[in-house]
One Martini backbone bead per residue (centre of mass of N, CA, C, O) as a GRO file, in nm:
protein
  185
    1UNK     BB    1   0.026  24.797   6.260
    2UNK     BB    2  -0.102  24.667   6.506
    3UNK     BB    3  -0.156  24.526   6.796
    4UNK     BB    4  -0.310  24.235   6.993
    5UNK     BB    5  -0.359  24.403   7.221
    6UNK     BB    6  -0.518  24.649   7.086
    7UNK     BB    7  -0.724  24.465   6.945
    8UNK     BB    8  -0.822  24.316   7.234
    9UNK     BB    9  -0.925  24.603   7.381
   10UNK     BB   10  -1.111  24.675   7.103
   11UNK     BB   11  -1.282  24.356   7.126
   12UNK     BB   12  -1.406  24.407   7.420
   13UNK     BB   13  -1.574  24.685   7.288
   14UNK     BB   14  -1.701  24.581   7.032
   15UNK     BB   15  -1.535  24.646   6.778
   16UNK     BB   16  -1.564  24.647   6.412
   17UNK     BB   17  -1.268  24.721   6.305
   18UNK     BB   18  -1.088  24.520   6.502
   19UNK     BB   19  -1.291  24.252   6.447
   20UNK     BB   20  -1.147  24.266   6.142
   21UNK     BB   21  -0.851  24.250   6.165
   22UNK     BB   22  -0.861  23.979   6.329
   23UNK     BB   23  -0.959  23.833   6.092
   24UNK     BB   24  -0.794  23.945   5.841
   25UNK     BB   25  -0.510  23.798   6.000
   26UNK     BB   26  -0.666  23.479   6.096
   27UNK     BB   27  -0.838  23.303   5.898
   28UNK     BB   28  -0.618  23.169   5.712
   29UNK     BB   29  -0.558  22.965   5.934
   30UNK     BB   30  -0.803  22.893   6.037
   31UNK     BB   31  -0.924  22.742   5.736
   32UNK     BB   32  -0.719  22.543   5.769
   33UNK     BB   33  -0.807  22.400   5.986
   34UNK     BB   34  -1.079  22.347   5.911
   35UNK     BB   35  -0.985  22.158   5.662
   36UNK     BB   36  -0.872  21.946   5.835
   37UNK     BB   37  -1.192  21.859   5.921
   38UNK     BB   38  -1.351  21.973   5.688
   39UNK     BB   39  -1.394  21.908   5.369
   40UNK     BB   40  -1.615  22.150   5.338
   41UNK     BB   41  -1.579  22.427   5.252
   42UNK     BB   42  -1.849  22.595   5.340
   43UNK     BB   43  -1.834  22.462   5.605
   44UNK     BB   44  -1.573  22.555   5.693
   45UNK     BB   45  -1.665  22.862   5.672
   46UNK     BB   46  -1.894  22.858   5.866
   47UNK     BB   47  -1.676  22.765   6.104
   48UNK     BB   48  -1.522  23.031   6.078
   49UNK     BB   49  -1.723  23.182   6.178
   50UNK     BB   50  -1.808  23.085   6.427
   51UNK     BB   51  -1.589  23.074   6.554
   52UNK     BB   52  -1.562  23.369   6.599
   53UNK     BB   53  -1.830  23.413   6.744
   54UNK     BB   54  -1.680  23.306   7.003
   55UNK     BB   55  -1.409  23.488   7.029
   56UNK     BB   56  -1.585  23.737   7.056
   57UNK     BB   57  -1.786  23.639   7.309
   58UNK     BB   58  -1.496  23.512   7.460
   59UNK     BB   59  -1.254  23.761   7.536
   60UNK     BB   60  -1.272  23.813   7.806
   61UNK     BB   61  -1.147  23.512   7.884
   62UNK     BB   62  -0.895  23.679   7.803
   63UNK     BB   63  -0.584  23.743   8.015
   64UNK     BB   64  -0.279  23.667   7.876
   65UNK     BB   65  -0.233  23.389   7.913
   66UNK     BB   66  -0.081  23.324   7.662
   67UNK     BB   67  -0.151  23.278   7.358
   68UNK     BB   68  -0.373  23.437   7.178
   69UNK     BB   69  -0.357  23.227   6.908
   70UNK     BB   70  -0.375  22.966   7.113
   71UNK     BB   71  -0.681  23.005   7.220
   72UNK     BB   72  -0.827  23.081   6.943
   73UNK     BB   73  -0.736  22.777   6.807
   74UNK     BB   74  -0.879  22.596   7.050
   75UNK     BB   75  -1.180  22.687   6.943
   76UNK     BB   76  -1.183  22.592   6.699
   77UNK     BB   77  -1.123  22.303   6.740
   78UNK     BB   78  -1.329  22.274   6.918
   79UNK     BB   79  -1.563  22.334   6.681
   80UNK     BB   80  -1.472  22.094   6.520
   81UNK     BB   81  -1.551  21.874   6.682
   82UNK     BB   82  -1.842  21.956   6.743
   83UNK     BB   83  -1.905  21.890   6.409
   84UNK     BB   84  -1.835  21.619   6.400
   85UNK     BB   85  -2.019  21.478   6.619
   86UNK     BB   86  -2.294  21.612   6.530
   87UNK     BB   87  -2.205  21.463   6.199
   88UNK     BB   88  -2.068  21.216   6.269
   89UNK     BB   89  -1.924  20.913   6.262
   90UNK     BB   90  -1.606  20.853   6.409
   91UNK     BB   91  -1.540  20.517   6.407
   92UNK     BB   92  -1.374  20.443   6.721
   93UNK     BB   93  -1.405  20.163   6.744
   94UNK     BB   94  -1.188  19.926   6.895
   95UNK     BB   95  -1.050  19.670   6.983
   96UNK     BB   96  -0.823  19.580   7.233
   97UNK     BB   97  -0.672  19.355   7.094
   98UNK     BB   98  -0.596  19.507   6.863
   99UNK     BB   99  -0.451  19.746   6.923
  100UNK     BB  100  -0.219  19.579   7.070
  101UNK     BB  101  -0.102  19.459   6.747
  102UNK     BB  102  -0.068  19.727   6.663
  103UNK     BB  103   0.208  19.848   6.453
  104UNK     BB  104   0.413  20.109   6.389
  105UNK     BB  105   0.503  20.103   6.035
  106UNK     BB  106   0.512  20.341   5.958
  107UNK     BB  107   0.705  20.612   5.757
  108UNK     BB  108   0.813  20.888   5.681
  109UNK     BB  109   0.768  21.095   5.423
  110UNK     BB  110   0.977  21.204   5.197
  111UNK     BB  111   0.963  21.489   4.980
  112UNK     BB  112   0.688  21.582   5.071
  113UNK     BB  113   0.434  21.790   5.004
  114UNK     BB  114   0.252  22.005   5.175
  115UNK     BB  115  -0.067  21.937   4.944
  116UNK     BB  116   0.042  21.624   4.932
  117UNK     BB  117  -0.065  21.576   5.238
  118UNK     BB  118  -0.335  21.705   5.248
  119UNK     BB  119  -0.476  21.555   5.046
  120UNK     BB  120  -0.426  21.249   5.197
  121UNK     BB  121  -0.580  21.377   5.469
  122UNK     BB  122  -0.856  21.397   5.303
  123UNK     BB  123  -0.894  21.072   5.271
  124UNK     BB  124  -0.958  21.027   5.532
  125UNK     BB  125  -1.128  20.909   5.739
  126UNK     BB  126  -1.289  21.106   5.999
  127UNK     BB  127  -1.128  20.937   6.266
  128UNK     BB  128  -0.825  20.924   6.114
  129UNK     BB  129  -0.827  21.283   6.072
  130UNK     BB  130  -0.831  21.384   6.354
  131UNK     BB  131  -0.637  21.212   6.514
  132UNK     BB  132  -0.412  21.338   6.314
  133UNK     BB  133  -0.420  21.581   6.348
  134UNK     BB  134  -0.423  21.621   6.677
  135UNK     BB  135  -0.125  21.443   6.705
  136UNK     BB  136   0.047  21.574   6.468
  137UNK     BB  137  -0.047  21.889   6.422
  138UNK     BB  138  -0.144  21.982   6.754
  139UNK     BB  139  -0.008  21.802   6.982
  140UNK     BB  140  -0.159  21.625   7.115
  141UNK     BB  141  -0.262  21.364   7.354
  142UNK     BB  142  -0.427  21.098   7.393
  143UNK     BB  143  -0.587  21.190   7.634
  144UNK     BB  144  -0.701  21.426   7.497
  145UNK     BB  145  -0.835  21.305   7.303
  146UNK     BB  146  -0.975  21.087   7.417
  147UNK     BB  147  -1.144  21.304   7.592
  148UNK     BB  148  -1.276  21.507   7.351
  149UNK     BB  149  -1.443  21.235   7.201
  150UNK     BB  150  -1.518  20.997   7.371
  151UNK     BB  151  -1.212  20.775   7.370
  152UNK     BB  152  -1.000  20.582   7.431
  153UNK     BB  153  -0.668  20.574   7.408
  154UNK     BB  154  -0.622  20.297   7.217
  155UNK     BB  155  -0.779  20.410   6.998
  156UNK     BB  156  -0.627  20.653   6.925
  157UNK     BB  157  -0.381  20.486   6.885
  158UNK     BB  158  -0.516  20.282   6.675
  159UNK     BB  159  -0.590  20.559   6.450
  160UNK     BB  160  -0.300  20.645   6.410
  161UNK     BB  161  -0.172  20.389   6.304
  162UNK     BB  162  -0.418  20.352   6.054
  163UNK     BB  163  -0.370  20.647   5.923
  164UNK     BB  164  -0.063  20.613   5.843
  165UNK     BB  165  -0.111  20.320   5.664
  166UNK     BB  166  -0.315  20.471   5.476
  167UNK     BB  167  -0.143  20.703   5.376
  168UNK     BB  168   0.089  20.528   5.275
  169UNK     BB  169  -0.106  20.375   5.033
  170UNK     BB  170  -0.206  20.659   4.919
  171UNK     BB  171   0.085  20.714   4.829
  172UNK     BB  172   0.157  20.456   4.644
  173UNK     BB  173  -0.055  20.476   4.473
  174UNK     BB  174  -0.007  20.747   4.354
  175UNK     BB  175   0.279  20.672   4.259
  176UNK     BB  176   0.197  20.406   4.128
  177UNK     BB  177   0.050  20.568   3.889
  178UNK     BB  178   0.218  20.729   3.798
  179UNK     BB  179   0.451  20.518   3.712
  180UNK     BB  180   0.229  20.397   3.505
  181UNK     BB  181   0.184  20.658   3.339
  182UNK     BB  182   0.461  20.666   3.194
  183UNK     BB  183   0.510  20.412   3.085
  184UNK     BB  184   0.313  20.443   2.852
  185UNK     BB  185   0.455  20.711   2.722
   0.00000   0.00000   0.00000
């Protein structure tokens, strides 16, 4: 197994056997983030294709500072962020004055799979799974947030405060969907 030093240094080469080596390492990763900002597969295989061709096109301003992988994923979830606002409106304008009355009042559901998170996390509107990505996911601040979207901080705050009310929504039908089909057996 190579180092990302060695494959790195043969990227900047433009060798296409490291080129290779880099993307059948690291795509499994990036397309589960392209998946979590774009729910259509395809959609998202394009995306992370696209995400390596600026990876590749843009390794020589990778200067060592830093992790790698973590250089390259803020690429990825950047290519996400331009795929959505330039296909989608997402919806994240809110009353300064709502923004203020809303209590994060969602509690972390224990016990829950993490397939059945992201899967909660898929039925989310746009504006509120980009804002949960971003904030519980990649651990972005509100500040980054509103900055990357071109949206007020409370805003941010008050998409993240209704995806999570959303989510707590989301998990209760579905599992009181189960115990009511249960209940039928």
């Amino acid at each position: 197994m190579q180092s990302d030093a060695n494959i790195i240094a043969r990227c900047k080469k433009q060798d296409r056997i490291a080129q290779k080596a880099l993307y059948e390492k690291y795509a499994p990763l990036f397309y589960t983030i392209c998946l979590r900002y774009i729910k259509n597969t395809t959609e998202a295989e394009d995306l992370l294709v696209e995400s390596f061709f600026k990876i590749f096109s843009k390794i020589d301003q990778y200067k060592g500072d830093g992790s790698f992988e973590g250089w390259m994923k803020r690429i990825v979830i950047n290519e996400s962020l331009m795929r959505i606002r330039k296909n989608n409106n997402l919806n994240l304008h809110v009353d300064i004055e709502k923004a203020y009355e809303l209590k994060d009042e969602a509690k972390a559901l224990s016990n829950i799979q993490y397939d059945e998170i992201i899967a909660l996390i898929d039925e989310l509107p746009t504006g509120y799974r980009t804002v949960f990505n971003l904030y519980v996911i990649e651990g972005y601040k509100h500040r980054e947030i509103a900055e990357q979207l071109n949206i007020s901080i409370n805003t941010s705050k008050s998409q993240l405060i209704l995806a999570k009310k959303k989510l707590a929504l989301l998990y209760k039908k579905k599992h009181n969907h189960l115990n009511n089909f249960e209940d039928i057996g």
